[in-house]
C-alpha positions as CSV (number, residue, x, y, z in Angstrom):
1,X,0.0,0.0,0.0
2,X,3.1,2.5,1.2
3,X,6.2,2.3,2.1
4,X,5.2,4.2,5.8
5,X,4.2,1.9,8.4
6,X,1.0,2.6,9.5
7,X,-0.2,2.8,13.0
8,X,-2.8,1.4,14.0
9,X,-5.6,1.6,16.7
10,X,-8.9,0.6,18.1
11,X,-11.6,3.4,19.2
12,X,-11.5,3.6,22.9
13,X,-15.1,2.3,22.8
14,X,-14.0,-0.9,21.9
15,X,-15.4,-3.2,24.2
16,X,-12.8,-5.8,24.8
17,X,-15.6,-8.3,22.8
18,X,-13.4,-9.0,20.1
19,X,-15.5,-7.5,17.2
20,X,-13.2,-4.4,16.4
21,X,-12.0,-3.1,13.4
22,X,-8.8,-0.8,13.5
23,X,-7.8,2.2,11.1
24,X,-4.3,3.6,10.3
25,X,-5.4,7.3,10.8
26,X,-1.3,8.7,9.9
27,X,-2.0,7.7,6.2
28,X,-5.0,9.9,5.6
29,X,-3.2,12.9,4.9
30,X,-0.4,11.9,2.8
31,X,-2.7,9.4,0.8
32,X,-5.8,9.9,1.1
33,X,-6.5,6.9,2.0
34,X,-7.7,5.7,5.6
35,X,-6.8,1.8,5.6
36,X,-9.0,-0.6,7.9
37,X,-8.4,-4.2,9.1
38,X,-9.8,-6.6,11.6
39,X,-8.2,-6.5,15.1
40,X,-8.4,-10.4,15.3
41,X,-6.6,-11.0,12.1
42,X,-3.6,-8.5,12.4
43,X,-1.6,-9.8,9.7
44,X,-4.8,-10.3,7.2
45,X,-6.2,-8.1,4.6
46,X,-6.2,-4.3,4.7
47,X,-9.1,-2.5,3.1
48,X,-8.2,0.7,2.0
49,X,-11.2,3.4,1.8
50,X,-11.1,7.4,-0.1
51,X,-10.6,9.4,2.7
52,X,-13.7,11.2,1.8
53,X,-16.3,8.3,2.3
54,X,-14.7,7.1,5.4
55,X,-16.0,10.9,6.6
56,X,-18.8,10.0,5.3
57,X,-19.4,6.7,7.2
58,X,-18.1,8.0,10.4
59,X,-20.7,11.0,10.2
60,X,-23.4,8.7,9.7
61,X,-22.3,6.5,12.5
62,X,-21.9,9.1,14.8
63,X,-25.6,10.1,13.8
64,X,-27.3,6.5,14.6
65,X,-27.9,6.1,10.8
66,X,-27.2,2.2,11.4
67,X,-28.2,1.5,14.6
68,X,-30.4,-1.6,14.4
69,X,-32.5,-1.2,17.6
């Protein structure tokens, strides 16, 4: 994807429950890109999203667009 390293980390309201997805948030900038993987499979694919729609996503997160209850 790059030759930096990116760093990676959970949100702190990561429950501990194992169903987390991580983001490498030092890449945005320089790429655009914001690149995601599963916390469980560290070393397994990396899904890279525009930078732009991963605004997006987190917006309509943060808004309860995709809350199931």
């Amino acid at each position: 994807m790059t030759t930096e390293s990116p760093r990676w980390f959970k949100s702190s309201y990561s429950d501990n429950g194992g169903d987390c997805v991580e983001v490498a948030a030092n890449l945005i900038a320089p790429h655009g890109t914001v690149p995601v993987r599963d916390s469980k499979n560290p070393t397994g694919p990396v899904l890279g999203f525009p930078a732009g729609a991963f605004t997006s996503f987190i917006a309509g997160v943060k808004a309860g667009k995709f809350d199931t209850v």
